[in-house]
Each structure stands twice: as C-alpha cells, then as structure tokens.
ZADO-293712 format. One record per residue (C-alpha): residue in three letters; x, y, z. Coordinates in steps of 0.05 Angstrom, whole numbers, plus 5000, padded with zeros to 4 digits. Example, Ala and Ser with C-alpha at 12.3 -4.5 7.8 and 13.67 -1.06 7.14 Angstrom:
// ZADO-293712
ALA524649105156SER527349795143
END
This chain:
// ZADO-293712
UNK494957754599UNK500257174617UNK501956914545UNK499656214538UNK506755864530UNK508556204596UNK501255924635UNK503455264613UNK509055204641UNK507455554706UNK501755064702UNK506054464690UNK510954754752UNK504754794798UNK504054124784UNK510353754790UNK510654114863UNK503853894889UNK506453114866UNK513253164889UNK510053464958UNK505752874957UNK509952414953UNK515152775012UNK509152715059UNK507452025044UNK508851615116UNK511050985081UNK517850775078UNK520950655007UNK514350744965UNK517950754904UNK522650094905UNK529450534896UNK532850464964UNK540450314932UNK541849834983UNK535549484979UNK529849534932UNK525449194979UNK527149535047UNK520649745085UNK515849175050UNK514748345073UNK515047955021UNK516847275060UNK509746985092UNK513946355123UNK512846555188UNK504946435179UNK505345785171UNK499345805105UNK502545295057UNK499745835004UNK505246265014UNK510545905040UNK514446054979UNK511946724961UNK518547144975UNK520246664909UNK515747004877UNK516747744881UNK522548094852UNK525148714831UNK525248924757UNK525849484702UNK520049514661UNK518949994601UNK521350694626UNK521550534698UNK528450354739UNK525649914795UNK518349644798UNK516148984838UNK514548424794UNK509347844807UNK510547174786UNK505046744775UNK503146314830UNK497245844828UNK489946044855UNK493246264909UNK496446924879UNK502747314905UNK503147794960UNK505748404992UNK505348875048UNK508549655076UNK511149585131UNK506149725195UNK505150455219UNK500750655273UNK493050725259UNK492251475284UNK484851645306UNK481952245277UNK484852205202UNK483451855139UNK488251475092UNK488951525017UNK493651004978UNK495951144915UNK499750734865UNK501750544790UNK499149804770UNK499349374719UNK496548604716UNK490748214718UNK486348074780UNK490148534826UNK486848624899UNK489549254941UNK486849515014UNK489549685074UNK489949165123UNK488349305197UNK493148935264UNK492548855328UNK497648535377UNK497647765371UNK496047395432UNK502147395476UNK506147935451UNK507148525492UNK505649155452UNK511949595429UNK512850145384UNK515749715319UNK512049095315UNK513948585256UNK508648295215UNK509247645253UNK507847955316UNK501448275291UNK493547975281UNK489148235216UNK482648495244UNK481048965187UNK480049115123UNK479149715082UNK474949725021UNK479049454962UNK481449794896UNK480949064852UNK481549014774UNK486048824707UNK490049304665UNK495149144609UNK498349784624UNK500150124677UNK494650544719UNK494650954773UNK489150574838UNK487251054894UNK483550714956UNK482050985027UNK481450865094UNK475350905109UNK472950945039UNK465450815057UNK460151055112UNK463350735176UNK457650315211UNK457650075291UNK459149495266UNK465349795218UNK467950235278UNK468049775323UNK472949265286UNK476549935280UNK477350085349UNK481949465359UNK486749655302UNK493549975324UNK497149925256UNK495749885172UNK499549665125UNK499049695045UNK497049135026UNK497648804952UNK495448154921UNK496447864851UNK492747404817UNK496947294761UNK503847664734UNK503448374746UNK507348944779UNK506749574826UNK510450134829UNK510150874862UNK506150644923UNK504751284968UNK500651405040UNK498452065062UNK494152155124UNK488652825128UNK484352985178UNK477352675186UNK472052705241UNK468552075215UNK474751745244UNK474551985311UNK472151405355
END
C-alpha cells in the first residue's frame, strides 16, 4: 500500500494536469487577461459601433486590475441600470459538439451566456468577422447571480433539452462568443471554452 503522504501528492499532480490540460484546450483567445502586450487582446469591450446610447461609453468602464492574489483580472465599474459588458472574441459554432464555459467571478448581479451571430445584412461572410459585422440570434441559458468572493460559474451550450423551436434559432448561428454582463462593480477572471462531442447538437 502507497503511503498516504505519497497518494496525496500523486493525487494533487493528477490534478493540476487535468486543469492545466483544460485550460491548453480551451479555444478562446487570452482567457486569462495576461497577454504582456495587452491584457485585453481577444475580448470587445468598446460597444460604439452599436450605436445603443447604453454603452456608448462602456470601454470606460472596464479595466484591467490586480485584485487579492491574482495579477490581472477585468474590473467592472459601475454603470447605471444599464450594467457593463464584455464579449470573447467570435469562433465558429461547430455542429455536432457542446460548449462548457468556465470562469472565476466575483460581484453582484452578474449575467453570463454564450451569445449566438449570424452575418449582418450586407456583409459578405469571411472567416474573421468583427463583432460589428455580426447579428445576435441566440442565446444560451445563463449562469446569473451575486458573490462577495470569487466563484468559479460553469454554463453550456446547449445547457437544456433543445426544442424545434431552440434548434432552429440554432441553425442560423455561425459563431459564439462569451458573453459577460455586470450589474454593478465586479470582476472576471480565468475565462475558459472547451468544445466535446454531442449528438443533441447535430442538426
């Protein structure tokens, strides 16, 4: 028999692979804020290009911080009824596969999904659409609530039993993004995507 020092550690090894080969796999870019050039590379904070007066100035209020042990986490100001936004940058919507989100939060009234595009009117489908280019026709079930300290919040894609109805809003999506609303200050950190197969997707 393994001595039990020795089983806790292999235990603790086995572990600290399976997250760091989570988080290798995950097909977001710069899930964890600590890009050296730029903390915010891979994420749209700037809604200008919308034209809703709501967020006109929300790139004002989104920032990078340190906060308790953590280097670099995204901090939400407050902003009115309106709250303060966030999304990944797109990637493709690929039949056949569900989505899981993870990621460490901490706030109050926090709303997180995945958000479903198609091609606006007009613009010619290509391979690396901005968010301005693209239409919400989806959304995922959302992972909502308050915490004074940070939590981990998992949500999927699908999530729940897909109706007609359900699958086909989902037949007109081409790309997801991650996406994160505040309600009041808060912050986000460790955000990771990893994709698994799943017939209930197949459509």
């Amino acid at each position: 028999m393994r001595p039990p020092l020795l089983l806790a550690t292999i235990s603790a090894l086995l572990v600290h692979a399976a997250l760091s080969d989570a988080q290798a796999q995950s097909i977001i870019e710069n899930g964890s804020f600590d890009d050296p050039a730029s903390p915010l590379k891979g994420w749209t904070i700037d809604y200008a290009f919308s034209g809703n007066s709501h967020y006109m100035d929300n790139k004002s209020k989104v920032s990078i911080a340190s906060e308790a042990a953590r280097k670099n986490v995204v901090q939400f100001a407050s902003a009115g009824d309106a709250g303060v936004k966030m999304e990944s940058k797109s990637f493709p919507l690929e039949p056949g596969f569900k989505y899981t989100c993870s990621l460490d939060i901490k706030g109050a009234g926090y709303r997180v999904y995945f958000a479903g595009y198609q091609f606006a009117p007009g613009v010619r489908p290509h391979e690396n659409p901005d968010l301005g280019e693209l239409r919400m026709v989806y959304q995922s079930k959302a992972a909502t609530g308050s915490s004074a300290e940070w939590k981990q919040e998992r949500f999927e894609l699908p999530g729940v039993t897909l109706s007609q109805q359900a699958i086909d809003h989902l037949k007109k999506v081409r790309y997801l993004t991650v996406y994160i609303w505040m309600a009041k200050p808060g912050f986000v950190d460790n955000v990771s995507v990893t994709k698994t197969a799943d017939p209930s997707m197949r459509f």
